[in-house]
C-alpha positions in Angstrom: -95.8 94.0 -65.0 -98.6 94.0 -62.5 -97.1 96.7 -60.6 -97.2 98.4 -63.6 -100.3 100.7 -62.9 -99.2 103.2 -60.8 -101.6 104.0 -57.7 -99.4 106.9 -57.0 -96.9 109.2 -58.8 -93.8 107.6 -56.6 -94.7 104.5 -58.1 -93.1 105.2 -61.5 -89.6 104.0 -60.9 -91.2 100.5 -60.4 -91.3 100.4 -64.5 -87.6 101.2 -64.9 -86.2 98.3 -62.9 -88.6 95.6 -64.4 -86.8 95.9 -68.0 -83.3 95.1 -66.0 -85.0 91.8 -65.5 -86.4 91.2 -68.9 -83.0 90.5 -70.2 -82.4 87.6 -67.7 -85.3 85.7 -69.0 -83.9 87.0 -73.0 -80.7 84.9 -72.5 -82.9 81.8 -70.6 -84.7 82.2 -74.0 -81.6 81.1 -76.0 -80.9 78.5 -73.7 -83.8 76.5 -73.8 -82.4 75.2 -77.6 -80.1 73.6 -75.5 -82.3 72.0 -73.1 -86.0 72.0 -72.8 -86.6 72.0 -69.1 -84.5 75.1 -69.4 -87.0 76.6 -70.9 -89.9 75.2 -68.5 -88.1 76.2 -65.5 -87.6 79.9 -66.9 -91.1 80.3 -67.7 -92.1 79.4 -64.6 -89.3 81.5 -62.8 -90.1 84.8 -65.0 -93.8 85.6 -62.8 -91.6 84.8 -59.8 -88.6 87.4 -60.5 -91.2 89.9 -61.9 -92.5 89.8 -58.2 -89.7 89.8 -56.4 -88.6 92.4 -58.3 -92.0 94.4 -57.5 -91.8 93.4 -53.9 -88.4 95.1 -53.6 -88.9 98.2 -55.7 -92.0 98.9 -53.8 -90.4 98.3 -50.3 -87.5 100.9 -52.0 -90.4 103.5 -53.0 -92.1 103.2 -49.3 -88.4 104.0 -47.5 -87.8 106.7 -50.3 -90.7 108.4 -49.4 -90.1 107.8 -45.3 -86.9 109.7 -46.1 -88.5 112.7 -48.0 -91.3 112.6 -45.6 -88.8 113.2 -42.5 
């Protein structure tokens, strides 16, 4: 959720696709009772995705606002 505080009005899509994530790492959570490096590896993973994530809705924004700009 670092991306979270928006430096500029376009940036408040970037909320809306970090909840799709959240439920990946809600079913990892009922999977760890099954194994417990499961549950290692998806905690570790979760920063990772929430980046990625981040990375690629801000890359999204920036072409968004190329298009609007031309």
């Amino acid at each position: 959720e670092e991306p979270t505080p928006t430096p500029t009005p376009t940036e408040e899509p970037t909320p809306t696709p970090t909840p799709t994530e959240e439920p990946t790492p809600g079913t990892s959570a009922s999977t760890p009772s099954n194994s417990s490096n499961l549950a290692s590896t998806g905690s570790n993973v979760m920063p990772v995705i929430a980046a990625m994530a981040a990375f690629l809705v801000t890359g999204y924004v920036i072409l968004a606002v190329r298009r609007r700009a031309s």
